[in-house]
C-alpha positions as CSV (number, residue, x, y, z in Angstrom):
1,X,95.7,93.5,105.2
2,X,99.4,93.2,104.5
3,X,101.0,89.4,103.8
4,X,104.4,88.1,103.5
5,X,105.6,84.7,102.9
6,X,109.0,83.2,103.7
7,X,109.9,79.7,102.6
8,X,112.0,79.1,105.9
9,X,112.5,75.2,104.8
10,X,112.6,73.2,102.2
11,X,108.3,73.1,101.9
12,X,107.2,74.7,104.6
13,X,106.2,78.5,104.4
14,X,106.3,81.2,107.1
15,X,103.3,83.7,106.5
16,X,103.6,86.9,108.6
17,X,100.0,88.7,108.2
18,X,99.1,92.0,109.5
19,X,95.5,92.9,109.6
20,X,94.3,96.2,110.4
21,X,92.7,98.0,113.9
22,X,90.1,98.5,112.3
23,X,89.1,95.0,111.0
24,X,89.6,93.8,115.0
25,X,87.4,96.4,116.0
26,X,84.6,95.4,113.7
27,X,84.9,92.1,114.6
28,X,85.0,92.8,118.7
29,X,81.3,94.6,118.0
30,X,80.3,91.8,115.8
31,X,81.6,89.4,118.2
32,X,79.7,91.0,120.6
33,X,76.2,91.4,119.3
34,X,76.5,87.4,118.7
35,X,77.4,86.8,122.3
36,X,74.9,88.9,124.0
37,X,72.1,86.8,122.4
38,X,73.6,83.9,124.4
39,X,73.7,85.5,128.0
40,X,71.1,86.5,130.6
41,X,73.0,89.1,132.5
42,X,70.8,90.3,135.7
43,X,69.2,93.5,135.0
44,X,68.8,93.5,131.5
45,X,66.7,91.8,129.6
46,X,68.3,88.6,127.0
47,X,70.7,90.6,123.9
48,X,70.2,94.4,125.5
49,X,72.6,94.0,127.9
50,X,75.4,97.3,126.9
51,X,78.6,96.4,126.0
52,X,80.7,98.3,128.9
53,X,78.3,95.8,130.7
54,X,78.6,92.9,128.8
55,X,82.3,93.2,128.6
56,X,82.8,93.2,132.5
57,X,80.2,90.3,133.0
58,X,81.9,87.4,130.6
59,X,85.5,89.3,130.2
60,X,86.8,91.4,127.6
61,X,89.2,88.5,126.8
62,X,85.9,85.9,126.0
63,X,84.7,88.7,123.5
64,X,88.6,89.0,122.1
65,X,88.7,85.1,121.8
66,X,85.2,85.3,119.3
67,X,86.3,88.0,117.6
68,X,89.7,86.4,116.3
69,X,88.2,83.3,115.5
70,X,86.1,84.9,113.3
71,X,88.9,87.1,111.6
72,X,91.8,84.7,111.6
73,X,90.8,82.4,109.0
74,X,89.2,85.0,106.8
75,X,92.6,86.3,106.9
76,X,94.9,83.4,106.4
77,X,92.9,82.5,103.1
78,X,92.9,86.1,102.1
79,X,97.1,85.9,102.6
80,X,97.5,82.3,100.6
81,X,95.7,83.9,97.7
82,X,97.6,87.0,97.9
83,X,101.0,85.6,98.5
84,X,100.0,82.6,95.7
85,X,101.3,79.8,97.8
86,X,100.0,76.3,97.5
87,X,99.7,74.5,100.8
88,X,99.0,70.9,101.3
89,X,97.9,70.5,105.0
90,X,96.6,72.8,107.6
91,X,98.4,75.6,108.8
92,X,100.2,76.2,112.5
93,X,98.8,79.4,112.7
94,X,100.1,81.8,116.0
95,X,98.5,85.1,117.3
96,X,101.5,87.7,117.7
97,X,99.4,90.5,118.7
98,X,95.7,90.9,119.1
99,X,94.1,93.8,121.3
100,X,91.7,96.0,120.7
101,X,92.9,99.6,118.7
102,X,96.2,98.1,117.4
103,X,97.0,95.7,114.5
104,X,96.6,92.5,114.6
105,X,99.6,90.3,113.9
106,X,99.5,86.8,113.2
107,X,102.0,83.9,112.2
108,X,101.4,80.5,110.3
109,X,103.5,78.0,109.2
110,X,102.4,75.7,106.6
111,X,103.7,72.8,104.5
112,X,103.5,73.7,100.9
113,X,103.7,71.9,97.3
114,X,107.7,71.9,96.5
115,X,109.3,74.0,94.4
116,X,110.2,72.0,90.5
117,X,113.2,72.8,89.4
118,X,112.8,71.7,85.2
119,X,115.4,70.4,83.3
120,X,115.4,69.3,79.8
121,X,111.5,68.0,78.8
122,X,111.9,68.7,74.8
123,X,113.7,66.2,72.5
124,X,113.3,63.2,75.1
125,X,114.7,60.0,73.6
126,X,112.1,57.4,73.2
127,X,111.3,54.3,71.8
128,X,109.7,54.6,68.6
129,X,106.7,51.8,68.7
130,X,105.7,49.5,66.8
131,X,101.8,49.5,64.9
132,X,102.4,46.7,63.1
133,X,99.9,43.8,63.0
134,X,100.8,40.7,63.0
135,X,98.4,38.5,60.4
136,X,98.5,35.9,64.0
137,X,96.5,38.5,65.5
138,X,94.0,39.1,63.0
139,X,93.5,34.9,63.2
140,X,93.6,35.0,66.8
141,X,90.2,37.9,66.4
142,X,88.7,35.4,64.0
143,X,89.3,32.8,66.6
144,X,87.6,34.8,69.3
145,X,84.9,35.3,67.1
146,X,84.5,31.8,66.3
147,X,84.8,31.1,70.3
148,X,82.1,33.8,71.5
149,X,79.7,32.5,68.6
150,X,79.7,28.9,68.5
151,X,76.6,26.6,68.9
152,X,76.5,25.4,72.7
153,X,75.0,21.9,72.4
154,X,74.1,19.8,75.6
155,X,75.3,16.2,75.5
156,X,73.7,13.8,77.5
157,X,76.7,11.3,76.9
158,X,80.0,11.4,76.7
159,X,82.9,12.5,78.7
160,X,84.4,16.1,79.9
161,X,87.3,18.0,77.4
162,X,89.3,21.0,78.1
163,X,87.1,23.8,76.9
164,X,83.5,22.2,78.1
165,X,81.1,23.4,80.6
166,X,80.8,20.6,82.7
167,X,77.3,20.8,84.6
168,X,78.0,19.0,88.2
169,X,76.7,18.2,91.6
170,X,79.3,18.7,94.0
171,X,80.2,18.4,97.8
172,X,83.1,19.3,99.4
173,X,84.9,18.2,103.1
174,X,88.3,18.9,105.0
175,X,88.8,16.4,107.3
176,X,85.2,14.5,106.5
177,X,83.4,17.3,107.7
178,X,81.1,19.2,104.7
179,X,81.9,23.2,105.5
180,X,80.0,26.3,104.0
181,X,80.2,27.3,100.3
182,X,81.4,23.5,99.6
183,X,78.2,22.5,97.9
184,X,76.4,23.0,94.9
185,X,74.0,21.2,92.5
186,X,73.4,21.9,88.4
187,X,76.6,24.4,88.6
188,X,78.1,24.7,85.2
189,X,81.7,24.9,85.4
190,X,84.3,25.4,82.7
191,X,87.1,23.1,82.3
192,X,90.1,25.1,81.9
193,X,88.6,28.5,83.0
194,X,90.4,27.9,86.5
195,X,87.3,29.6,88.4
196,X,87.8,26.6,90.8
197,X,91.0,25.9,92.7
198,X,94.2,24.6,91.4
199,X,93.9,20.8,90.5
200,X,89.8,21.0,90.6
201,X,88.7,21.3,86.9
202,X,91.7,19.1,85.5
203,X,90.5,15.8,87.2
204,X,87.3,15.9,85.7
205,X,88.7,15.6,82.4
206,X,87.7,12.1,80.8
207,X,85.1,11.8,83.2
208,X,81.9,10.3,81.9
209,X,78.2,12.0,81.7
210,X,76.7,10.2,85.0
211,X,79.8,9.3,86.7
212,X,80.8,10.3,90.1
213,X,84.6,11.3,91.0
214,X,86.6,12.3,94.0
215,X,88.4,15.5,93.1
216,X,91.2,15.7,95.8
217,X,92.4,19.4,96.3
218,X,94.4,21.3,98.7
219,X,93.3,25.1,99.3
220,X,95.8,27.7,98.7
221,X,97.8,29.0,102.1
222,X,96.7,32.3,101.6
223,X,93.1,31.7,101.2
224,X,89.5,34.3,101.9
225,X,88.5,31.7,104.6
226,X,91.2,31.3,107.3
227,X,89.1,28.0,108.2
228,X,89.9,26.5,105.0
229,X,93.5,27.9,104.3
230,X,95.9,25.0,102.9
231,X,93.9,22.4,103.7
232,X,93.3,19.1,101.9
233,X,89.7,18.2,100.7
234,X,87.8,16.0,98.5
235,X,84.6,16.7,96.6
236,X,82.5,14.3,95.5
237,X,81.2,15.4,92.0
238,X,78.9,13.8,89.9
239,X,79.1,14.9,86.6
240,X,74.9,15.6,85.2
241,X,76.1,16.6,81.7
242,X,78.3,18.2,79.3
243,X,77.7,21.9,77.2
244,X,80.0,21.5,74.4
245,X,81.0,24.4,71.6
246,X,80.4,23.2,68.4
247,X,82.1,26.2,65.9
248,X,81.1,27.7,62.6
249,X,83.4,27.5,59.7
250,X,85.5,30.5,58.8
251,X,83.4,31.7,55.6
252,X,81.7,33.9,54.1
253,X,78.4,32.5,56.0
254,X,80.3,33.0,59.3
255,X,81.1,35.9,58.0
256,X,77.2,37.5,57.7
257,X,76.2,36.2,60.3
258,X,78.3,38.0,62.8
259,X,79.1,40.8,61.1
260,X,77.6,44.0,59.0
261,X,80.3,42.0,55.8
262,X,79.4,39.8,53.3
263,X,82.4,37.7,53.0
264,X,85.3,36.7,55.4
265,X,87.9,38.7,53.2
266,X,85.8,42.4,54.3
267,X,85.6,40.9,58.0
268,X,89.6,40.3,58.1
269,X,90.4,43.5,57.0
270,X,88.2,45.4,59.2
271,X,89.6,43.4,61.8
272,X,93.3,44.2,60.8
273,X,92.2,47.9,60.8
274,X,90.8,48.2,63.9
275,X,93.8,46.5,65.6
276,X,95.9,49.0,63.7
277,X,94.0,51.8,65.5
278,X,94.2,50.2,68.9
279,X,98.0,49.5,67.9
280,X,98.4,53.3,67.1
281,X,96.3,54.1,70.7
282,X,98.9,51.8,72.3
283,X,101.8,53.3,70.8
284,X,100.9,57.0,71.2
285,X,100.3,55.7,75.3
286,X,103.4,54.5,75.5
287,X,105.5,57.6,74.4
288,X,103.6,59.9,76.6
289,X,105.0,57.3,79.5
290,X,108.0,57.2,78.2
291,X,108.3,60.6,78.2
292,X,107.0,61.3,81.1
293,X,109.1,59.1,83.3
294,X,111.9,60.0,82.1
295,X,111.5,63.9,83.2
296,X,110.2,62.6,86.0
297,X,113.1,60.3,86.4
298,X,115.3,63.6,86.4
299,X,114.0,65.7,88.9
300,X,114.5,65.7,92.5
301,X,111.7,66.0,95.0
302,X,110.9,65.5,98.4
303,X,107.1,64.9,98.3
304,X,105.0,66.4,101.7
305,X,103.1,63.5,103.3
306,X,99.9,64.9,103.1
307,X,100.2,65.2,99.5
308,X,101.2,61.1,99.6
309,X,98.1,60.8,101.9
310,X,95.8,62.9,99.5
311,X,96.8,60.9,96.6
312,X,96.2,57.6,98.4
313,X,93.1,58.6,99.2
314,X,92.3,59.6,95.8
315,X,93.6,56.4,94.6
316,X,92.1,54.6,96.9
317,X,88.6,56.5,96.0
318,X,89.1,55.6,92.4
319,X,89.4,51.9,93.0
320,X,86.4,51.9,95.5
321,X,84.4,52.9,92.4
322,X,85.7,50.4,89.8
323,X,84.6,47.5,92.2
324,X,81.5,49.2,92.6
325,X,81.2,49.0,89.0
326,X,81.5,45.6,89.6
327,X,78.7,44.6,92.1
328,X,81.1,44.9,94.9
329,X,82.0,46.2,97.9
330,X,86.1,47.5,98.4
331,X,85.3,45.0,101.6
332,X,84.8,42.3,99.6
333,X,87.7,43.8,97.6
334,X,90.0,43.4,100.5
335,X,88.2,39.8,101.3
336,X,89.4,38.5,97.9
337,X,93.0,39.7,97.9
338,X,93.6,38.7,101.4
339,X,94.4,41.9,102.8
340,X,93.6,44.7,104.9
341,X,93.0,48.0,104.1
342,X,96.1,49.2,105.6
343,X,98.2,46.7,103.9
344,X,96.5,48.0,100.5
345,X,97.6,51.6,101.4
346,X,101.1,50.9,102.0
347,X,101.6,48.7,98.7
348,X,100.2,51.6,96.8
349,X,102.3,54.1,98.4
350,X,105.2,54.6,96.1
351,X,102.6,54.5,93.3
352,X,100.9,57.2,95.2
353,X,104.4,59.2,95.5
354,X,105.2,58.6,92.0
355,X,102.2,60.1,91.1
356,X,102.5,63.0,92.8
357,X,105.8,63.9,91.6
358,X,104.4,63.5,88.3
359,X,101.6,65.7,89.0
360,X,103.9,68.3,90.3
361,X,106.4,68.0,87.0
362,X,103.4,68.4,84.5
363,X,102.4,71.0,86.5
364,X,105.7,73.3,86.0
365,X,105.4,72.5,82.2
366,X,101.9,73.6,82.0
367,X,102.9,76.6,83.7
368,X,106.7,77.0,81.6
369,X,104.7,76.8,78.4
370,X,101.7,78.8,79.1
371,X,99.4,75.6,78.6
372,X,96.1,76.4,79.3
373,X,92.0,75.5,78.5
374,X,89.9,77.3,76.9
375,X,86.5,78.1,77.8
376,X,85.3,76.1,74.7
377,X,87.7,73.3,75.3
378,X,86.1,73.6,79.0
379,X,82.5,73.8,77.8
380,X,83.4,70.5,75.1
381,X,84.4,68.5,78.0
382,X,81.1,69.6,80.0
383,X,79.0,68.6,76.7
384,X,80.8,65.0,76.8
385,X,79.9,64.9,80.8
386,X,76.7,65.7,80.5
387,X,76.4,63.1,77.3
388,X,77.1,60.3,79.8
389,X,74.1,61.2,81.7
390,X,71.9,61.7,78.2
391,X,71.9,65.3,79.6
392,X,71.3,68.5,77.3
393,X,71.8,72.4,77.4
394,X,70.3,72.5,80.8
395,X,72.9,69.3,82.2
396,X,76.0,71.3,80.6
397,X,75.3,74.9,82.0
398,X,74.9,72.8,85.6
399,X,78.2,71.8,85.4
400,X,79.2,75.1,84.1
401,X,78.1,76.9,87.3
402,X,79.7,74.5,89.3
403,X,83.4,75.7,90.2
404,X,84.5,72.2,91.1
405,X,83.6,70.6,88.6
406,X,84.8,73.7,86.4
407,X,88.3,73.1,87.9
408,X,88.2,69.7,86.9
409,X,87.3,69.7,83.9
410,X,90.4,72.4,83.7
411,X,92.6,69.9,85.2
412,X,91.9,67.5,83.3
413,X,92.6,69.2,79.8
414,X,95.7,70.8,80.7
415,X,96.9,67.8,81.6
416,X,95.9,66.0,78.1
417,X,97.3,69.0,76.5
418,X,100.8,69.1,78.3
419,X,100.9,65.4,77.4
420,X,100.4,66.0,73.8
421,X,102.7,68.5,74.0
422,X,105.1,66.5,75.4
423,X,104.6,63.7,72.7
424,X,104.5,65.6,69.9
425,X,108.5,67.6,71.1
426,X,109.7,64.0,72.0
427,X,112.9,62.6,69.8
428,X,111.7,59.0,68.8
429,X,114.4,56.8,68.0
430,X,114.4,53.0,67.2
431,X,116.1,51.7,70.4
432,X,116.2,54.3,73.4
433,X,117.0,53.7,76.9
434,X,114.2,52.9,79.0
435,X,113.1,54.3,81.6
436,X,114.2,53.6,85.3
437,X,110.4,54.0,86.2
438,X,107.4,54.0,84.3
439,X,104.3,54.2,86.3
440,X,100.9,55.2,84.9
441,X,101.2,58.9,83.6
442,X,97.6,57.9,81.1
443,X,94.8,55.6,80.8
444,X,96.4,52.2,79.1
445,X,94.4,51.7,75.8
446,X,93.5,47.5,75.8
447,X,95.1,45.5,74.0
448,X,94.2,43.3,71.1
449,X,92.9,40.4,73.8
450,X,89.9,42.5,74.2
451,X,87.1,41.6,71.8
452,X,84.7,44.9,72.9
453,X,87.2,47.0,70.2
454,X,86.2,44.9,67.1
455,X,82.6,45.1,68.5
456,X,82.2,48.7,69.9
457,X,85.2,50.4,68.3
458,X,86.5,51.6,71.1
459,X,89.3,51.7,73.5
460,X,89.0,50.7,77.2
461,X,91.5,51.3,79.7
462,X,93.6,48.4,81.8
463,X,94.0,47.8,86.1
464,X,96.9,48.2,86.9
465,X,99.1,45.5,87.1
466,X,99.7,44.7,90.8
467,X,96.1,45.1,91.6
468,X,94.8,42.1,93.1
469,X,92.2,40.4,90.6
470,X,88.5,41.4,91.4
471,X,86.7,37.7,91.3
472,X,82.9,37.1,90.8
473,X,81.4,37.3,93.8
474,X,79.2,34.5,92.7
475,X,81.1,31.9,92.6
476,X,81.0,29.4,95.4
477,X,83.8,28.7,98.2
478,X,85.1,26.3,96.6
479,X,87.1,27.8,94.2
C-alpha cells in the first residue's frame, strides 16, 4: 500500500492511497465466499454455488461493492498511521479506481488537528506569588474550629439570632392558594445560611420560641418552578424552637479536645503550616496558568469544530460525574440553574475552545522538548489508580493491559510534566503583566476557606467559577 498526504487547506488533509491488485483480489474471493452463504441460487445447493455462477446471478458489481467495504477502511487507518496525521472527524473518503486486476485508488479528505506554530515558551514573565500567611487567617481556622465544634443546645425559650437553627412549621401561598414544596413541619433552618429565599430567614430574627409570623417573600424571576417565578407569597411559620451554638474557649482544653496537641500554641502553628503548604499549592497553580495563558495568548489557531464538539462533550462528561458525586442527576443540574442543556453547551463553548488550543500548545512543547513518560512513571500512576479502588498487583497489571487507559495515564503525565517544565523555565518577577486570558490549564488547589486541609491534609480542587451552584436537592421549594 502506498499513502500520500497533502494538506490542501488550512486543516484539512488530502490522502491519495493506492492499494495493490492483489489486496482487491483477495478481498473479491473473500467477499465472495461471505455472500454465497446468503443466496439460494437455483441449481445449487446454499454456499456451493461457483463463482463464474455466482457472479452472473447477484452482479459482479454487488461482489465489488463487499469487497471494498471491507478494504477501504483497513486501508485508510493503515494510511493515517503511515502518513502520521491526526484527524479530528470522519473522513470524505472517494473510490478513484476499483476493478478487479488493477490497483485500487482511493481519495479522502479529512479535517485534521492544526499545525502549532511555537514561539517563545522559556523565560515567561510572571507574577511571583505570594505564600505569606496572614496571622487573620490562622484566627479565622481557629474560628472555624470553634464554629464546627461548639455545643448545640436546644432552647425551649427565647427568640431567633443570626447564626441559630431555627426549627419551624411552615406553610406557604401565592395568591392564598398553598402550592407544592411550600410546607414543612420540624424543618431546622439556619438563620443566615440563605438556603431559603431572599428576605425568608431575616424576618424570623427576634421572633420568639412559640410565636407565629408571616414571612412575606417574592420568588426570584428566574426561578426552577415557572409556576412560582416572581411571585409574591407569605408563609405562615411558627417557630417550635431554637438550636443555639454555645463555643468552647480558645485553650489549651479546646485545644485536646479537637486536636492530636496539647496546647493552643502547637495547634496555631500547625495551623499556620498547613496554610503555608496550601499557600505554596496555590502559588505553584497559579504560575503554571500564568504561564500557560500567556503562550497560549501568543499563538494563533483556528480550532476544527469537532475538536470544540469533542471537548464539550468531554467537559460536559466531567461535570455529569461531579453532580453524580453529589446525589444528582445533570437533569436536576440543568433544573437548578434554569437552563437547558443546549444553553449549558454554548456558555461553555469558548471554555471548551480555550481548552483545546491549550491542549494543542502543550502538545507541541511536549513534542519540542522530547517530554515523555516512562514506563515506571506509567506503572506509578496505575499503582495510585488502582489504590482508589484498594486494588493490588492483580488491579495494576489490569490497567496495564488496557491500552486506553495506558494512553491515559500517558496523557496525563506528560501533561504534568510539560507543566512543570514550563514552571520551573518561567521568569518570576514581582509585578508582570497579566494575562489577557487565564482559563483553567490545572486543578485549582482550595483555598484557606476549606477546613478538610487542616483536617485531612490535603488539597481539593475548585468548580469553576461560572458554574451554576449545585444546591441540595433536599431542600424544600421554598427556598
Amino acid at each position: 500500500m502506498k499513502a500520500n498526504a497533502e494538506r490542501i487547506e488550512k486543516n484539512t488533509v488530502q490522502l491519495d492511497i493506492e492499494l495493490e491488485a492483489e489486496q482487491l483480489d483477495k478481498a473479491i474471493d473473500k467477499a465472495y465466499r461471505r455472500l454465497v452463504q446468503k443466496y439460494n441460487v437455483p441449481g445449487f445447493r446454499k454456499g456451493k454455488t461457483p463463482k463464474r455462477i455466482f457472479e452472473r446471478y447477484v452482479g459482479k458489481e454487488v461482489i465489488l461493492e463487499e469487497a471494498i467495504e471491507s478494504v477501504v477502511p483497513e486501508a485508510y487507518y493503515k494510511a493515517v498511521v503511515e502518513t502520521g496525521i491526526e484527524p479530528v472527524d470522519q473522513p470524505k473518503l472517494d473510490v478513484v479506481q476499483a476493478e478487479e486486476g488493477k490497483p485500487v485508488l482511493l481519495k479522502a479528505t479529512v479535517l485534521v488537528k492544526p499545525e502549532v506554530v511555537l514561539g517563545q515558551y522559556k523565560e515567561i514573565e510572571v507574577t511571583k506569588p505570594s505564600t505569606d500567611v496572614p496571622e487573620e487567617e490562622v484566627a479565622k481556622w481557629l474560628d472555624g474550629l470553634q464554629q464546627k465544634h461548639a455545643k448545640i443546645v436546644t432552647m425551649e425559650e427565647g427568640v431567633v439570632k443570626k447564626g441559630d437553627t431555627a426549627v419551624i412549621d411552615f406553610v406557604g401561598r401565592v395568591d392564598g392558594e398553598t402550592f407544592k414544596g411550600g410546607e414543612g413541619s420540624e424543618y431546622p433552618l439556619e438563620i443566615g445560611s440563605g438556603s431559603f429565599i431572599a428576605g425568608f430567614e431575616e424576618q424570623l430574627i427576634d421572633v420568639l420560641v412559640g410565636e407565629t409570623v408571616e414571612v412575606k417573600v417574592t420568588f426570584p424571576e428566574k426561578y426552577h418552578s415557572e409556576d412560582l417565578a416572581g411571585k409574591d407569597a407569605v408563609f405562615t411559620v411558627t417557630v417550635k424552637s431554637i438550636r443555639r451554638k454555645e463555643l468552647a474557649g480558645l485553650d489549651d482544653e479546646f485545644a485536646k479536645d479537637v486536636s492530636e496537641f496539647d496546647t493552643l500554641e502547637e495547634l496555631r502553628n500547625d495551623i499556620a503550616n498547613k496554610l503555608k503548604e496550601a499557600a505554596g499549592e496555590k502559588a505553584k497553580f497559579q504560575i503554571r496558568q500564568g504561564v500557560v495563558s500567556k503562550i497560549v495568548e501568543s499563538i494563533e489557531l483556528e480550532i476544527p469544530e469537532p475538536m470544540v464538539e469533542s471537548q464539550l462533550d468531554d467537559m460536559l462528561r466531567n461535570l455529569e460525574g461531579r453532580v453524580n458525586s453529589q446525589g444528582m442527576t445533570l437533569e436536576n443540574y440543568l433544573t437548578y440553574a434554569n437552563t437547558t442543556l443546549e444553553e449549558l453547551r454554548e456558555k461553555m463553548q469558548p471554555d471548551a475552545v480555550w481548552s483545546a488550543r491549550m491542549n494543542l500548545v502543550m502538545e507541541a512543547i511536549a513534542r519540542a522538548e522530547d517530554i515523555k513518560a516512562t514506563d515506571e512513571e506509567i506503572k506509578e500512576e496505575a499503582a495510585k489508580v488502582a489504590g482508589y479502588y484498594n486494588g493490588g498487583e492483580e488491579e495494576i497489571q489490569k490497567i496495564l493491559d488496557n491500552k486506553a487507559q495506558v494512553n491515559f495515564l500517558t496523557d496525563q503525565i506528560v501533561r504534568e510534566k510539560t507543566l512543570q517544565f514550563l514552571a520551573d523555565n518561567a521568569k518570576l518577577v514581582e509585578n508582570a503583566p497579566e494575562p489577557v486570558s487565564g482559563e483553567t490549564v490545572a486543578d485549582e488547589p482550595a483555598s484557606s476557606e476549606s477546613l478538610e486541609l487542616l483536617e485531612d491534609g490535603a488539597v481539593s480542587g475548585e468548580p469553576a467559577a461560572d458554574e451554576p451552584e449545585i444546591k441540595d436537592t433536599n431542600e424544600p421549594e421554598a427556598e
